[in-house]
mmCIF file as Biopython writes it, N, C-alpha, C and O atoms, coordinates in Angstrom:
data_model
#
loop_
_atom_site.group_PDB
_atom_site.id
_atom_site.type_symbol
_atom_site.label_atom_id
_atom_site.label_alt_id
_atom_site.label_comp_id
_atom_site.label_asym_id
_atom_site.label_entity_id
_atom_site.label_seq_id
_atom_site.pdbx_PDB_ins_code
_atom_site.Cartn_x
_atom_site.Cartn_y
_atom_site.Cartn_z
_atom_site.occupancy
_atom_site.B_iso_or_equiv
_atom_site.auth_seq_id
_atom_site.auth_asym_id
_atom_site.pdbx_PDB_model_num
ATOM 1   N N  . UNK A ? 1  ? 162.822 116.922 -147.090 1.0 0.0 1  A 1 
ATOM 2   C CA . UNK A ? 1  ? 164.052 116.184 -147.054 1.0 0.0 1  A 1 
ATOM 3   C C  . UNK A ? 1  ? 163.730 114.711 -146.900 1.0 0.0 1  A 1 
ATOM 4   O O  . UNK A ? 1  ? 162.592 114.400 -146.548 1.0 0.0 1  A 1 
ATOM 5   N N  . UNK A ? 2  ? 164.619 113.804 -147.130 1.0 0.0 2  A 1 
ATOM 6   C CA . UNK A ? 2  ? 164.638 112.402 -147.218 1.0 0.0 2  A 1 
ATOM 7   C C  . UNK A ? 2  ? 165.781 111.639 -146.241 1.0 0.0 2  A 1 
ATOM 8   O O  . UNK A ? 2  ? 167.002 111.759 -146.346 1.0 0.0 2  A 1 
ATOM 9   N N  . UNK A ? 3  ? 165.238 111.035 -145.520 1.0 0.0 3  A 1 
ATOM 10  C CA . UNK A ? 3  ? 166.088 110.461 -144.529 1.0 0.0 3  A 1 
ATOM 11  C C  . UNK A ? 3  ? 166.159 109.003 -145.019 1.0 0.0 3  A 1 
ATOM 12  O O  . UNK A ? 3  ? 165.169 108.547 -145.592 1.0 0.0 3  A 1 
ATOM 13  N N  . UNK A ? 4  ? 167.385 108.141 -144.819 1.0 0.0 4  A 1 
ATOM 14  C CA . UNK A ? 4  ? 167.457 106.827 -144.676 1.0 0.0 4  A 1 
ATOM 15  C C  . UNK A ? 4  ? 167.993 106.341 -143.593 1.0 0.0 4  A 1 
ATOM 16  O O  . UNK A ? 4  ? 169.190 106.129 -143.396 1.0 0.0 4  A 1 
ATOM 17  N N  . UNK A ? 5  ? 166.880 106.116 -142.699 1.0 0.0 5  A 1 
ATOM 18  C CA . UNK A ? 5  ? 167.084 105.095 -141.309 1.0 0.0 5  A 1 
ATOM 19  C C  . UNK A ? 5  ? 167.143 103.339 -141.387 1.0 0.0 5  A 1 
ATOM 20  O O  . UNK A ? 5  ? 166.232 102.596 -141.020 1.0 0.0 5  A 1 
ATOM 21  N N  . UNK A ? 6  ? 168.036 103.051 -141.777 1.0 0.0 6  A 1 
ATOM 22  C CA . UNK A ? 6  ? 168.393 101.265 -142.059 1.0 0.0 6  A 1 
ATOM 23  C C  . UNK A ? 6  ? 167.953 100.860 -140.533 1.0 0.0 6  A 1 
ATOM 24  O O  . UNK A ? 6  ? 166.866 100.283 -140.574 1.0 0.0 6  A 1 
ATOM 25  N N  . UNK A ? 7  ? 168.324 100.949 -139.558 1.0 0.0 7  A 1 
ATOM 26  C CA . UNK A ? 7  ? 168.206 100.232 -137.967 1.0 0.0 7  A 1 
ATOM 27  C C  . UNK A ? 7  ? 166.152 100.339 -137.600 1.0 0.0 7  A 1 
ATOM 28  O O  . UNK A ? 7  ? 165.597 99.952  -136.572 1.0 0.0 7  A 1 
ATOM 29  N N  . UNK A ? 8  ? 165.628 100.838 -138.561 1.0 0.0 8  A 1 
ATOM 30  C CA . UNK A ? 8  ? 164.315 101.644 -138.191 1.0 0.0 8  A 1 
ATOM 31  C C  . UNK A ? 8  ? 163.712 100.065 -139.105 1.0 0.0 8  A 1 
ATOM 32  O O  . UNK A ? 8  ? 163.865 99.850  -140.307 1.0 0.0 8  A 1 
ATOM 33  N N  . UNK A ? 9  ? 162.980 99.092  -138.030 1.0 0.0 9  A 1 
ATOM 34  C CA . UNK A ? 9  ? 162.443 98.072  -138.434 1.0 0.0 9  A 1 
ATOM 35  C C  . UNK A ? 9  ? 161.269 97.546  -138.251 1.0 0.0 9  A 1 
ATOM 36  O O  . UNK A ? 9  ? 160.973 96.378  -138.503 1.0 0.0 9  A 1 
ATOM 37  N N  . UNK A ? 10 ? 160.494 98.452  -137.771 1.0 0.0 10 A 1 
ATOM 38  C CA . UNK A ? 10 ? 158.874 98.139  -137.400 1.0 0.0 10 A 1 
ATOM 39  C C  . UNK A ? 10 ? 157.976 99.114  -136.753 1.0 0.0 10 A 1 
ATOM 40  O O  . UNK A ? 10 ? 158.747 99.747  -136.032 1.0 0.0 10 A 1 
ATOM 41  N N  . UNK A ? 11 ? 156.935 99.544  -136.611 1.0 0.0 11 A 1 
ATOM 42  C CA . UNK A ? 11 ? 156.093 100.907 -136.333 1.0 0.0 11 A 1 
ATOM 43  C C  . UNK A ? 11 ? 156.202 101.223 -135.572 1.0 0.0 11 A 1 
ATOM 44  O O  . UNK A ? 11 ? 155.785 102.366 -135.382 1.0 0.0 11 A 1 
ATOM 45  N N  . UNK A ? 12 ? 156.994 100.345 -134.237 1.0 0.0 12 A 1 
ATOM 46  C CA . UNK A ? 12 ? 157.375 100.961 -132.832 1.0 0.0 12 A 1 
ATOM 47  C C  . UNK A ? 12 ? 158.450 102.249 -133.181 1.0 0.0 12 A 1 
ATOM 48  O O  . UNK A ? 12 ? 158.389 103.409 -132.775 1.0 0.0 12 A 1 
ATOM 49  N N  . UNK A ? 13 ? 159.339 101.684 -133.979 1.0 0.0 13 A 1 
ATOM 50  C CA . UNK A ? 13 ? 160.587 102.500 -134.485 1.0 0.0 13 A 1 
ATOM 51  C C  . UNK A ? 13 ? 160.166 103.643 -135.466 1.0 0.0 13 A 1 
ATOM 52  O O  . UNK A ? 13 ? 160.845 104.669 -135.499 1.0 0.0 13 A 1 
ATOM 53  N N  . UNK A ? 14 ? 159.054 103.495 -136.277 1.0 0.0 14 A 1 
ATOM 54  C CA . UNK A ? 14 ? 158.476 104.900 -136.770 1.0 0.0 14 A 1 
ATOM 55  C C  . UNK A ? 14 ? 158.035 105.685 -135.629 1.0 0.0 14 A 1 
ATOM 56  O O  . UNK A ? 14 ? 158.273 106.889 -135.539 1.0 0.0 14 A 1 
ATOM 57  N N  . UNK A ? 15 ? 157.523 105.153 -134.931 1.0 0.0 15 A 1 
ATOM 58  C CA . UNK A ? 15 ? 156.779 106.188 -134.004 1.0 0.0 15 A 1 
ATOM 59  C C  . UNK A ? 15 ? 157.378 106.872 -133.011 1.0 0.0 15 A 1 
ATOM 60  O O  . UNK A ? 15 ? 156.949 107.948 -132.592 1.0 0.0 15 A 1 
ATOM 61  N N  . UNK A ? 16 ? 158.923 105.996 -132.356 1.0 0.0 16 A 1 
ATOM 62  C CA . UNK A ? 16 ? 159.744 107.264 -131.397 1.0 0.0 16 A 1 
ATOM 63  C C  . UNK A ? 16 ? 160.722 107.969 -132.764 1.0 0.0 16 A 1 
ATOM 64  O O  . UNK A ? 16 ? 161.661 108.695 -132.439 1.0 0.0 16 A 1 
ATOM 65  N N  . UNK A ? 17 ? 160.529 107.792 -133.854 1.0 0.0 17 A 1 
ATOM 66  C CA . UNK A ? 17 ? 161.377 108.673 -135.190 1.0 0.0 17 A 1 
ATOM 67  C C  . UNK A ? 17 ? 160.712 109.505 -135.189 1.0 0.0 17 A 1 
ATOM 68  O O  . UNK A ? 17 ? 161.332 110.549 -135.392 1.0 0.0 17 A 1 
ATOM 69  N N  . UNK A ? 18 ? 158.772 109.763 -134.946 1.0 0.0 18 A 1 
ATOM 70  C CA . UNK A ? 18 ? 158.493 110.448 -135.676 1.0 0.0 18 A 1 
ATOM 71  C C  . UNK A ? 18 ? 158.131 111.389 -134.152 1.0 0.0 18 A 1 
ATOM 72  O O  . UNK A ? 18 ? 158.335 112.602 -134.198 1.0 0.0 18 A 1 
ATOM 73  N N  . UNK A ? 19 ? 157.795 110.999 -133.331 1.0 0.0 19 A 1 
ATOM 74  C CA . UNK A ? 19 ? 158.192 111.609 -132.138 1.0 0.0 19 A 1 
ATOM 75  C C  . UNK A ? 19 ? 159.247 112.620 -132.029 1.0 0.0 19 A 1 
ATOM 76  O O  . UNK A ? 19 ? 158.984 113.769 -131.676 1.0 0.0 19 A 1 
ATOM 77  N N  . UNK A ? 20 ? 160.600 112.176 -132.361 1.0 0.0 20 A 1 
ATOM 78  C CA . UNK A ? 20 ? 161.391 112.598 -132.205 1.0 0.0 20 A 1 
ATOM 79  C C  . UNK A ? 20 ? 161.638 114.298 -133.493 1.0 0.0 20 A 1 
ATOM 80  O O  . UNK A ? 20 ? 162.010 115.459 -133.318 1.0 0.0 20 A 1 
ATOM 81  N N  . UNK A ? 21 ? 161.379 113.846 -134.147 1.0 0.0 21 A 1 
ATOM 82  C CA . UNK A ? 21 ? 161.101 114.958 -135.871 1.0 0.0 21 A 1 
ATOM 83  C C  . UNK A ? 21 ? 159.755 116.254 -134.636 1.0 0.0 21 A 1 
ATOM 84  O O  . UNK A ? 21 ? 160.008 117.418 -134.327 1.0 0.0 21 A 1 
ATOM 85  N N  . UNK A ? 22 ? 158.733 115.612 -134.323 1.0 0.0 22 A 1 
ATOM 86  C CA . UNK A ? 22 ? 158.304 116.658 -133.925 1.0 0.0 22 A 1 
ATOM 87  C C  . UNK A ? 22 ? 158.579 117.473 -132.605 1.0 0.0 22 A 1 
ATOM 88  O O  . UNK A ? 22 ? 157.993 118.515 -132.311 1.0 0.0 22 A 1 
ATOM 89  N N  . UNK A ? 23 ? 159.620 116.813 -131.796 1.0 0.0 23 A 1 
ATOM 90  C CA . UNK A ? 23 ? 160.227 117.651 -130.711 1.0 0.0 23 A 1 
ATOM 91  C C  . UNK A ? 23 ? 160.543 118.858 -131.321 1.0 0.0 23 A 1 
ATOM 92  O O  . UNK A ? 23 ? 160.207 119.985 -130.959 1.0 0.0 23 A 1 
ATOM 93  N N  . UNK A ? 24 ? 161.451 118.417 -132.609 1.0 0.0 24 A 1 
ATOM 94  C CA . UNK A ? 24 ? 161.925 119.767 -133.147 1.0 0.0 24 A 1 
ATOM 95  C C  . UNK A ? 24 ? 161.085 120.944 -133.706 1.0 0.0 24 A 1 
ATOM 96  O O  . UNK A ? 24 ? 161.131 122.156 -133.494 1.0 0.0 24 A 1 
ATOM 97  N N  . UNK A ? 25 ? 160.310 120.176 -134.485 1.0 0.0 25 A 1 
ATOM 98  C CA . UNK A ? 25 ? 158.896 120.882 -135.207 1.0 0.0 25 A 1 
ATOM 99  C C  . UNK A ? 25 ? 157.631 120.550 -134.919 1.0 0.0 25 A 1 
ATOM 100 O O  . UNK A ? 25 ? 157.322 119.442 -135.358 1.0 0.0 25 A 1 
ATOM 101 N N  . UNK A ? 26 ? 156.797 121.113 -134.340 1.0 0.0 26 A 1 
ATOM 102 C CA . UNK A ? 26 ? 155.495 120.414 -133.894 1.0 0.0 26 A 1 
ATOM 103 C C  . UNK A ? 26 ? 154.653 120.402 -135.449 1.0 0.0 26 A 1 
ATOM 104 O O  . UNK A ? 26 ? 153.581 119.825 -135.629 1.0 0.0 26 A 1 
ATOM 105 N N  . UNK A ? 27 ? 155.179 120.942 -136.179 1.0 0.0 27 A 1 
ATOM 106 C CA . UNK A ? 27 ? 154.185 121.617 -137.331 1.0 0.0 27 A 1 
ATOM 107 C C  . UNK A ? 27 ? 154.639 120.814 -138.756 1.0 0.0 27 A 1 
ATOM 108 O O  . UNK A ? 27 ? 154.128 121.022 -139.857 1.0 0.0 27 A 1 
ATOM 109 N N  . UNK A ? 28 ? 155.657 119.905 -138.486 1.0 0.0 28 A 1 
ATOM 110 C CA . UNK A ? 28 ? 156.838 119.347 -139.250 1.0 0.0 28 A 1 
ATOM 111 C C  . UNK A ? 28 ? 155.474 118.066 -140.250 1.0 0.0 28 A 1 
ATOM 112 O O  . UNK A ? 28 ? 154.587 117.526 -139.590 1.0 0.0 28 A 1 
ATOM 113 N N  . UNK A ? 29 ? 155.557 117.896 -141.300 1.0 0.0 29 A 1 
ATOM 114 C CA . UNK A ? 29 ? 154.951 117.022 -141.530 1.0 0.0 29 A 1 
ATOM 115 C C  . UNK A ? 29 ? 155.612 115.734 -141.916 1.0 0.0 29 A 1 
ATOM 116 O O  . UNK A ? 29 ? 156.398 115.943 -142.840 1.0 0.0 29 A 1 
ATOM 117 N N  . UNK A ? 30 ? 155.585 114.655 -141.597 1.0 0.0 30 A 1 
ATOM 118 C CA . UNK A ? 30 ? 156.845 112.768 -141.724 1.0 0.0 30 A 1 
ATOM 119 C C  . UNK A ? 30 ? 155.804 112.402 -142.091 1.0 0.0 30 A 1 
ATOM 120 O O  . UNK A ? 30 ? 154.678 112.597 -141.633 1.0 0.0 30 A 1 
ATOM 121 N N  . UNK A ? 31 ? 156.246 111.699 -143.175 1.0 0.0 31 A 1 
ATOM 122 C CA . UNK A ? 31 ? 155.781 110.343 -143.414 1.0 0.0 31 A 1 
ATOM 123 C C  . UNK A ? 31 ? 157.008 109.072 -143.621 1.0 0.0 31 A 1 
ATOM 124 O O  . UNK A ? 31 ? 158.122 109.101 -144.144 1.0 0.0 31 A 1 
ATOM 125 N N  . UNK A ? 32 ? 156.469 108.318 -143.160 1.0 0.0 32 A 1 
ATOM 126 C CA . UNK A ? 32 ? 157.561 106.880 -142.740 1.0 0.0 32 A 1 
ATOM 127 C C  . UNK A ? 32 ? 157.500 105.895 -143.651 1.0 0.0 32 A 1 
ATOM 128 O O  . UNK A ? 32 ? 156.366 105.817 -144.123 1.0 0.0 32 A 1 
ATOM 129 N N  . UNK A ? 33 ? 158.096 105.275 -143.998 1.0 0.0 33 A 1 
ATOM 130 C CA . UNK A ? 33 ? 158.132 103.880 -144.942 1.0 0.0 33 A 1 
ATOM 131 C C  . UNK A ? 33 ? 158.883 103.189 -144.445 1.0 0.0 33 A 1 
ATOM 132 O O  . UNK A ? 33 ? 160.090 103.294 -144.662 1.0 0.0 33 A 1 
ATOM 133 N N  . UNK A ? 34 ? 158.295 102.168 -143.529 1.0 0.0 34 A 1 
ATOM 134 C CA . UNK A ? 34 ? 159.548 101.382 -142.988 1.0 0.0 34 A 1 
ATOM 135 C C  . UNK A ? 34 ? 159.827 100.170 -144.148 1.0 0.0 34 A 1 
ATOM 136 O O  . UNK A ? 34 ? 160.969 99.910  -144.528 1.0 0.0 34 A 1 
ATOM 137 N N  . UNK A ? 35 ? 158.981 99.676  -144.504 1.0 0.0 35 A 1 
ATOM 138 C CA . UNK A ? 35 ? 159.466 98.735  -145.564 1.0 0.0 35 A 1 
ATOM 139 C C  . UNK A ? 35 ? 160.728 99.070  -146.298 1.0 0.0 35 A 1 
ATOM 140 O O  . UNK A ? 35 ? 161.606 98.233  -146.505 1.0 0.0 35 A 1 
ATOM 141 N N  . UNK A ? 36 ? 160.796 100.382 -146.703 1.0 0.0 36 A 1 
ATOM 142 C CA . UNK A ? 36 ? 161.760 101.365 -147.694 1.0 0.0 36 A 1 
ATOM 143 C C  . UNK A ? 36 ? 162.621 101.795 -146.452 1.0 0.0 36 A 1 
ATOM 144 O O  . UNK A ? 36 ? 163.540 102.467 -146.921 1.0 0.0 36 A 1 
ATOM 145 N N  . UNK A ? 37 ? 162.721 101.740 -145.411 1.0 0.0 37 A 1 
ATOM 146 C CA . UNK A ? 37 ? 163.510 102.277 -144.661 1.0 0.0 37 A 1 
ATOM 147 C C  . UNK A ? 37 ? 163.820 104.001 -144.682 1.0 0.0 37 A 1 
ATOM 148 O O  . UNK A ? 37 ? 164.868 104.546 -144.335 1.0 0.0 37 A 1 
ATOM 149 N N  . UNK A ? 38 ? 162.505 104.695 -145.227 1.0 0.0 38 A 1 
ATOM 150 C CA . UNK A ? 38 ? 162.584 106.244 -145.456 1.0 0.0 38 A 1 
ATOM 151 C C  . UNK A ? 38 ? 161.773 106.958 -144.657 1.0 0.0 38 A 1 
ATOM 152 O O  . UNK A ? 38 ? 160.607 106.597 -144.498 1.0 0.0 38 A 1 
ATOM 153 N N  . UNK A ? 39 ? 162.247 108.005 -144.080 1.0 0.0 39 A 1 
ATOM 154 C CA . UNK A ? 39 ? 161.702 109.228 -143.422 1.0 0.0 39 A 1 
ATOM 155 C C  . UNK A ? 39 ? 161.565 110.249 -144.591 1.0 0.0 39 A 1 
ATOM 156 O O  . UNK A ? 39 ? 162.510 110.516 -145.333 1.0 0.0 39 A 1 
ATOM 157 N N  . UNK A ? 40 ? 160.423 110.758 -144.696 1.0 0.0 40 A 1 
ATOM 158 C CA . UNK A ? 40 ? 160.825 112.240 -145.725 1.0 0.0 40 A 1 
ATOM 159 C C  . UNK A ? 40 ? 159.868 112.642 -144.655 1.0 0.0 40 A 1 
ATOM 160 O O  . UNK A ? 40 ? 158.944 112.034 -144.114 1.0 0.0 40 A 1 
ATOM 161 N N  . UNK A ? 41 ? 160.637 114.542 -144.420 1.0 0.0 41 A 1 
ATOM 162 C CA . UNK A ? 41 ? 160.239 115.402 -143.617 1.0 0.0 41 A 1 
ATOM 163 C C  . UNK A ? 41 ? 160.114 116.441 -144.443 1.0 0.0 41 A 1 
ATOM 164 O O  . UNK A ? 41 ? 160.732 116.506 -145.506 1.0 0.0 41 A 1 
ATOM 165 N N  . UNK A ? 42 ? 159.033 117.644 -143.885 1.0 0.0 42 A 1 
ATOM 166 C CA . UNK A ? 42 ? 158.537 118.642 -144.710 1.0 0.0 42 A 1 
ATOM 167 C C  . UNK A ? 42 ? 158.493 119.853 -143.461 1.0 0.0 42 A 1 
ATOM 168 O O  . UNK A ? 42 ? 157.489 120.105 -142.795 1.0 0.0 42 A 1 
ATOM 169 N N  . UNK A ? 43 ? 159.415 120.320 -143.364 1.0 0.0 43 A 1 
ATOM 170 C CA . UNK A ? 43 ? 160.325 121.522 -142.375 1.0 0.0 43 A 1 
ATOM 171 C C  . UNK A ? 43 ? 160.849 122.681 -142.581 1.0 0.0 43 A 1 
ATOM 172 O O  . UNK A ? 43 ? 161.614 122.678 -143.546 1.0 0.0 43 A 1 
ATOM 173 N N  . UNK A ? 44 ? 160.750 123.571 -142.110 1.0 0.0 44 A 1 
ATOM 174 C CA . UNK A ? 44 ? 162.111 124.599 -142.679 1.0 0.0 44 A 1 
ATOM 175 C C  . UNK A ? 44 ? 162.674 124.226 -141.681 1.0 0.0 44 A 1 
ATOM 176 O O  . UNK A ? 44 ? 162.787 125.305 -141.100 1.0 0.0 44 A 1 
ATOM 177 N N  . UNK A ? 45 ? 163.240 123.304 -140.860 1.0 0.0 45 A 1 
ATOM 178 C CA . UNK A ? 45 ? 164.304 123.556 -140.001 1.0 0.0 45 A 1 
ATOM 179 C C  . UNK A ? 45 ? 165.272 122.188 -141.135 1.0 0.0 45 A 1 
ATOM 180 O O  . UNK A ? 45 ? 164.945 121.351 -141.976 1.0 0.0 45 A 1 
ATOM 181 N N  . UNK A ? 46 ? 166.452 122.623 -140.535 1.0 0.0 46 A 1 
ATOM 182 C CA . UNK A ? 46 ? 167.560 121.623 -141.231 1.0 0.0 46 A 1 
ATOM 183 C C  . UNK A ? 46 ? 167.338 120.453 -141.020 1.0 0.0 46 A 1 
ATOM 184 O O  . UNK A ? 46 ? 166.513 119.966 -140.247 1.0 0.0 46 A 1 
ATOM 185 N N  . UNK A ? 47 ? 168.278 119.801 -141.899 1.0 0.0 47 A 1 
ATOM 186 C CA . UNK A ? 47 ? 168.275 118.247 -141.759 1.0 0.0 47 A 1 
ATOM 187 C C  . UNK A ? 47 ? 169.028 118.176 -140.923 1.0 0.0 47 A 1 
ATOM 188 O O  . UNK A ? 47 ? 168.704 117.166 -140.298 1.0 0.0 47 A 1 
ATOM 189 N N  . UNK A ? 48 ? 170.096 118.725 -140.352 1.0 0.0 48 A 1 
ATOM 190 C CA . UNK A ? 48 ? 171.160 118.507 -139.354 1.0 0.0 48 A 1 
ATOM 191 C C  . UNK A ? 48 ? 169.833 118.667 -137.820 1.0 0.0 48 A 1 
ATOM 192 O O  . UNK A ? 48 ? 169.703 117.647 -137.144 1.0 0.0 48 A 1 
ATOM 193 N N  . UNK A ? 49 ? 169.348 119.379 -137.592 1.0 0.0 49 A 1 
ATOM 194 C CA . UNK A ? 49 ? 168.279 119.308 -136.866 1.0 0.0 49 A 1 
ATOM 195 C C  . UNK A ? 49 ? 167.855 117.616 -136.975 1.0 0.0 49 A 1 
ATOM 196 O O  . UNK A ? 49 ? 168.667 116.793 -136.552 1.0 0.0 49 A 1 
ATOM 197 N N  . UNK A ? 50 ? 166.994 117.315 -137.360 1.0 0.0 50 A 1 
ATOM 198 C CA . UNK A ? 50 ? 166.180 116.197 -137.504 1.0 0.0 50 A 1 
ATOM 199 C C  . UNK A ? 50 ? 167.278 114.666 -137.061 1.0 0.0 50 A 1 
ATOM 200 O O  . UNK A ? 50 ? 166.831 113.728 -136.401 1.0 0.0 50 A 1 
ATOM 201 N N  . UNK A ? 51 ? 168.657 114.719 -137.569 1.0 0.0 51 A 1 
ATOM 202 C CA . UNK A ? 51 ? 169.546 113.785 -137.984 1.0 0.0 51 A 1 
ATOM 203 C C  . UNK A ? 51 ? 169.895 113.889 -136.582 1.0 0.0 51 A 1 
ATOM 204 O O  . UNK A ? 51 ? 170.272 112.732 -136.399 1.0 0.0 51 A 1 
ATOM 205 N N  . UNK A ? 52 ? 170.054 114.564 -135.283 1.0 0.0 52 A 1 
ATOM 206 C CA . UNK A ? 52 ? 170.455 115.208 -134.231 1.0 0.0 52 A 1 
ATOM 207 C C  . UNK A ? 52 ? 169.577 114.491 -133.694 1.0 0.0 52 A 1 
ATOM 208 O O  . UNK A ? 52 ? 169.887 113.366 -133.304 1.0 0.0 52 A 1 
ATOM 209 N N  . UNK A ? 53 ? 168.175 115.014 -133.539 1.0 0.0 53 A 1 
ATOM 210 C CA . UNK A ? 53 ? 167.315 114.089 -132.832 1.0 0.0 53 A 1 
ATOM 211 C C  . UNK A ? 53 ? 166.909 112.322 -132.871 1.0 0.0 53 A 1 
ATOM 212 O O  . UNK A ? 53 ? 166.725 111.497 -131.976 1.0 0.0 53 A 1 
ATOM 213 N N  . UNK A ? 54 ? 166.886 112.254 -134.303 1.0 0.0 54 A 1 
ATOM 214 C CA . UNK A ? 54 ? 166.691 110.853 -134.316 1.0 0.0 54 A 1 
ATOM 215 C C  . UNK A ? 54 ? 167.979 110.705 -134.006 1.0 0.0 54 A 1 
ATOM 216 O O  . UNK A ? 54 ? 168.009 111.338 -132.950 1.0 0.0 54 A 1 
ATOM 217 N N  . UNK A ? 55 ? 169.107 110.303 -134.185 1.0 0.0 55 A 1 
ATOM 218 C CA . UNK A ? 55 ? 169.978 110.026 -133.288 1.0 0.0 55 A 1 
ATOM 219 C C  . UNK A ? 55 ? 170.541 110.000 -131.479 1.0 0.0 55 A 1 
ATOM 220 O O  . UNK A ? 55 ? 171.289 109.443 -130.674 1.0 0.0 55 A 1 
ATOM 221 N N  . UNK A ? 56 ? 169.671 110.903 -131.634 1.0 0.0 56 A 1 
ATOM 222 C CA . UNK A ? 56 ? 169.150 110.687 -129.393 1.0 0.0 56 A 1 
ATOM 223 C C  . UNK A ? 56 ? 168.552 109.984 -129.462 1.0 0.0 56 A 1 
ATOM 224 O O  . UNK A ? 56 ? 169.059 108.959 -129.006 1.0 0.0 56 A 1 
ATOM 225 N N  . UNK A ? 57 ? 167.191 109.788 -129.963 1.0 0.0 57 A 1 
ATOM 226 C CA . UNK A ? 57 ? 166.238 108.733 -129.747 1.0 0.0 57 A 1 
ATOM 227 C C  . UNK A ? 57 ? 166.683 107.165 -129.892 1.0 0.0 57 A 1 
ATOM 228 O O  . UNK A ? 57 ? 165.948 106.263 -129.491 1.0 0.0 57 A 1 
ATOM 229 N N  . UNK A ? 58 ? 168.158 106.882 -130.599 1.0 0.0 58 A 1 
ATOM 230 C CA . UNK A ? 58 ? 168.356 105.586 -130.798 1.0 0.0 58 A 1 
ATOM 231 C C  . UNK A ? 58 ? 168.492 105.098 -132.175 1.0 0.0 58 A 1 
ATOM 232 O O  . UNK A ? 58 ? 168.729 103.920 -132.445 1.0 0.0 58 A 1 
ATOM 233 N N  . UNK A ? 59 ? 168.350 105.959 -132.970 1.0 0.0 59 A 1 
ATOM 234 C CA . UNK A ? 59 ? 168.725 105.324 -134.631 1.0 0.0 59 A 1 
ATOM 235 C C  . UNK A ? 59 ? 169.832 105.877 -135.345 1.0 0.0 59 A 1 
ATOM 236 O O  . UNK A ? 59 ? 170.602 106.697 -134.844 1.0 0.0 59 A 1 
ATOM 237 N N  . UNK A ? 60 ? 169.925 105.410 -136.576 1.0 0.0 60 A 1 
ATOM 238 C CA . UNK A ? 60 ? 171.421 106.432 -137.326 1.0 0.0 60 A 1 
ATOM 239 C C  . UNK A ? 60 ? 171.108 106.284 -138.287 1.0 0.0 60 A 1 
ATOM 240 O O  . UNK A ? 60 ? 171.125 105.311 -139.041 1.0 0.0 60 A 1 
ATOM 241 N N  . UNK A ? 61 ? 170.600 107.794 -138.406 1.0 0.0 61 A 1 
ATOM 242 C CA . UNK A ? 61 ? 170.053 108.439 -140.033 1.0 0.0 61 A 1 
ATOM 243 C C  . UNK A ? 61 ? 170.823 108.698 -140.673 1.0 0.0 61 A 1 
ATOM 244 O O  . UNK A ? 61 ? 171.908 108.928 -140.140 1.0 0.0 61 A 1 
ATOM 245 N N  . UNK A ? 62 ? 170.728 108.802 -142.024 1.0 0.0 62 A 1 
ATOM 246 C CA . UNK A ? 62 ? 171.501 109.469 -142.797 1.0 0.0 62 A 1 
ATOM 247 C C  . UNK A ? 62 ? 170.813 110.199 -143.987 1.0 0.0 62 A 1 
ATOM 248 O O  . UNK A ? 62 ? 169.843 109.663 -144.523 1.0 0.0 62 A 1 
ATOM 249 N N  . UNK A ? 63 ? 171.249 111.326 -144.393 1.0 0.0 63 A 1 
ATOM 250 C CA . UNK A ? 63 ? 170.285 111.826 -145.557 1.0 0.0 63 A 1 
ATOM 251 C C  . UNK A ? 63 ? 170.452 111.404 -146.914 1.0 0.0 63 A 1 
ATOM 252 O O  . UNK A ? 63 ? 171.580 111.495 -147.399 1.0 0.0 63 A 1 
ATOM 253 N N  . UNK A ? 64 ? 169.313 110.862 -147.748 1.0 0.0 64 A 1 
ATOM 254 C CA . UNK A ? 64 ? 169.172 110.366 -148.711 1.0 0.0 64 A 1 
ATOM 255 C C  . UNK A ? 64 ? 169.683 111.109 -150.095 1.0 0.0 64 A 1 
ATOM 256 O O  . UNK A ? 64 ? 169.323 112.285 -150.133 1.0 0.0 64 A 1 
ATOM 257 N N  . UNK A ? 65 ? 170.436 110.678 -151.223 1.0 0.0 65 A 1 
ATOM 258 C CA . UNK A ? 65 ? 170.839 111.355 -152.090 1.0 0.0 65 A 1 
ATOM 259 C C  . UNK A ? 65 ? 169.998 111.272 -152.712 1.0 0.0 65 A 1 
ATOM 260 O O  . UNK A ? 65 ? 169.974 111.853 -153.797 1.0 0.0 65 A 1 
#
């Protein structure tokens, strides 16, 4: 899945995102593009999952069309 985190502006902010992706999944694989402002996650758990957590942690995801 493909996330777009706009508020996500420097590697501090990848790193409690990606923190946050593996609370849910320890096994989850992220890769971050903050330049691009993209999360893509590689999960079987939902995106409603993932969108849940980074949103505790402090950002507002939304999933990418």
């Amino acid at each position: 899945m493909e996330l777009e985190v706009k508020d996500m502006t420097c590697g501090h902010c990848a790193g409690v995102i990606t923190k946050a992706v593996k609370e849910i999944d320890t096994q989850a694989e992220v890769d971050i593009d903050v330049a691009t402002k993209t999360v893509r996650i590689e999960s079987a758990h939902s995106a409603n999952d993932f969108l849940s957590a980074i949103q505790e942690a402090g950002y507002t995801p939304a999933v990418r069309a």
